[in-house]
C-alpha positions in Angstrom: 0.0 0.0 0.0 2.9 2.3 0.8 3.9 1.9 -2.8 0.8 3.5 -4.0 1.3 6.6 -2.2 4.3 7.8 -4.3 1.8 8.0 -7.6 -0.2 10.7 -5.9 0.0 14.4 -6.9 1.7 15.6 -3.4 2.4 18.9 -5.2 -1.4 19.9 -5.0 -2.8 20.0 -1.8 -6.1 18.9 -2.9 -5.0 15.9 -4.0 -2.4 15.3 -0.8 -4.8 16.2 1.6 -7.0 13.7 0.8 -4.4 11.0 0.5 -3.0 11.6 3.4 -6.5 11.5 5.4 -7.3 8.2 3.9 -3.6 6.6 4.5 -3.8 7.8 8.4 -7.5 6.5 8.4 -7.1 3.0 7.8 -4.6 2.0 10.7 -5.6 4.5 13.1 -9.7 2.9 12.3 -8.5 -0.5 12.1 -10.4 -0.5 8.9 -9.7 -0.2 5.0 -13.2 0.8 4.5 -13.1 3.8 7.1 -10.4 5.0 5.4 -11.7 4.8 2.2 -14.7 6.5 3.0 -13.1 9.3 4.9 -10.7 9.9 2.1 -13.9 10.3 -0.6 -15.8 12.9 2.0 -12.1 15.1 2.8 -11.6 15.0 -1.5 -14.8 16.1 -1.9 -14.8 18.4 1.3 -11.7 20.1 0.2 -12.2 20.4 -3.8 -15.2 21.9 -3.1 -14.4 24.7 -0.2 -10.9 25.1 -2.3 -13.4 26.3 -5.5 -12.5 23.9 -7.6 -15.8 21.9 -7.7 -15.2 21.6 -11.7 -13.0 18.9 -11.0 -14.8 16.7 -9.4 -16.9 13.6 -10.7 -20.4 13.3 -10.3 -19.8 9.8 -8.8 -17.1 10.4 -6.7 -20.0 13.1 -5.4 -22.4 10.8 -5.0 -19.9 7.8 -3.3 -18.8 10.7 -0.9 -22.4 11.5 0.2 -23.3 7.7 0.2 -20.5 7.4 2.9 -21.9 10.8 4.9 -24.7 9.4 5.1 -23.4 5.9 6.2 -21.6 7.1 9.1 -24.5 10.2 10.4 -27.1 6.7 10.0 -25.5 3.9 10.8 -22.5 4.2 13.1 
């Protein structure tokens, strides 16, 4: 997994960010999924209070609102 993390944009922070959230997530969570999700909401979160909404992908919207909603309803 640590392999993966040199392909990622660290020179833009709103694709580090993110990243970084998600890799931190998953052992401090003791789950992949957790940090998975958390990773979706924080690229959304930050793409969009960053102005750059343009960017993002209706489904990675939607998969990032799936997963709010997931963790207000059922955690």
């Amino acid at each position: 997994m640590a392999g993966s993390l040199a392909h990622a944009d660290w020179d833009d922070p709103t694709e580090a960010a993110p990243v970084l959230i998600a890799a931190l997530a998953m052992p401090l969570t003791f789950s992949i999924a957790e940090g998975i999700a958390l990773g979706f909401i924080s690229f959304v979160a930050i793409k969009t209070l960053s102005g750059r909404f343009k960017d993002l992908n209706p489904a990675v919207i939607v998969l990032a609102l799936l997963f709010v909603a997931k963790f207000l309803f059922l955690d």
